[in-house]
C-alpha positions in Angstrom: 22.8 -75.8 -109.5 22.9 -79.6 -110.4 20.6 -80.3 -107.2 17.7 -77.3 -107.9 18.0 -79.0 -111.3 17.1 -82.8 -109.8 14.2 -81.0 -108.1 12.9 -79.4 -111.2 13.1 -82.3 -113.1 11.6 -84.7 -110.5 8.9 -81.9 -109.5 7.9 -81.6 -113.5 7.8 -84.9 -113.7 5.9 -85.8 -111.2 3.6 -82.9 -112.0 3.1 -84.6 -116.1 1.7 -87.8 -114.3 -1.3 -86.6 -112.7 -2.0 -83.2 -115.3 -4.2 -85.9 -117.0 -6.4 -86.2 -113.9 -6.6 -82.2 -113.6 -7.8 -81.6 -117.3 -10.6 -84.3 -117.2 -12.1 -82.6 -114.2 -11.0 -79.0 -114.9 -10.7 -79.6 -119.1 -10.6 -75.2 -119.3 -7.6 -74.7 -116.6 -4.4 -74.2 -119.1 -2.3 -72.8 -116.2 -1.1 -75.8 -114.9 -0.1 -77.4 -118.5 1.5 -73.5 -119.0 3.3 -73.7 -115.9 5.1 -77.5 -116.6 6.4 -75.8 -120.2 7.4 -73.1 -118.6 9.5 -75.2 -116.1 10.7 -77.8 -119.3 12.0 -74.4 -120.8 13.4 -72.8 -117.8 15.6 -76.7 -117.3 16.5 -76.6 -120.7 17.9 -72.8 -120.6 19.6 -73.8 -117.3 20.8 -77.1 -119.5 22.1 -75.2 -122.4 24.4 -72.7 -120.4 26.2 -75.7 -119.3 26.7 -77.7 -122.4 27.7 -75.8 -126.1 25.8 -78.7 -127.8 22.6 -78.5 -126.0 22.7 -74.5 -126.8 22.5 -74.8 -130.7 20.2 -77.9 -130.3 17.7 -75.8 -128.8 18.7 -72.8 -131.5 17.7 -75.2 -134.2 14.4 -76.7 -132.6 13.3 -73.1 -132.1 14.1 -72.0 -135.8 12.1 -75.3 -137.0 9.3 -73.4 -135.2 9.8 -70.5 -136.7 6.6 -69.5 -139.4 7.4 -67.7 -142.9 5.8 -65.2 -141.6 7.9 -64.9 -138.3 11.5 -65.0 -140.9 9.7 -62.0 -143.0 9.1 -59.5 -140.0 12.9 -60.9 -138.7 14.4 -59.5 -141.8 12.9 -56.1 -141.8 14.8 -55.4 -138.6 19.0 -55.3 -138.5 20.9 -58.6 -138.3 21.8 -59.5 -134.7 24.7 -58.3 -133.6 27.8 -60.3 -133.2 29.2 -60.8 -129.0 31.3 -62.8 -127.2 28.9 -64.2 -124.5 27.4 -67.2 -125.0 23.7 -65.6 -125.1 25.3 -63.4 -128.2 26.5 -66.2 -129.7 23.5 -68.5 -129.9 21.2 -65.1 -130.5 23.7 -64.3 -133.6 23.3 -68.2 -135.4 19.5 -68.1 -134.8 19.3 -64.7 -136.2 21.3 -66.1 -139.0 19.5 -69.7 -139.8 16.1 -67.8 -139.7 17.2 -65.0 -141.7 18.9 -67.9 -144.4 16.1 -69.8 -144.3 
């Protein structure tokens, strides 16, 4: 897992130098700035299982994203449920910072 992870990050990278070059000559193609977040978010999923820390970093950087609007629909549903797994658990304290907001 470590290596695919050096490829992904090396292959992103390299990718973010020359996206500049792409937009000034194709300025309307979002696909190719869609598909680098996509891999940023996919490395720093693979990331978080690893590390506990990394998990709830990337908890509370999502809920700072989160819009009033976003916390208001949230609380019309039921509160997450508590788990054991480590998904559950991070699920369960966003559900809970949003809903505390």
């Amino acid at each position: 897992m470590d290596e695919l992870r050096e490829v992904a990050r090396y292959a992103v990278g390299s990718a973010q130098d020359v996206l500049p070059v792409f937009e000034q000559v194709r300025p309307e193609g979002a696909r190719p700035r869609a598909a680098i977040d996509a891999a940023k978010h996919a490395a720093a999923a693979a990331a978080a299982a690893d590390d506990p820390a990394v998990g709830l970093r990337r908890v509370e950087e999502e809920a700072q994203r989160a819009t009033p609007t976003l916390v208001d629909i949230l609380r019309r549903y039921p509160p997450a449920p508590t788990g054991k797994s480590r998904v559950s658990i991070l699920m369960k304290h966003l559900d809970t910072t949003l809903r505390t907001r």
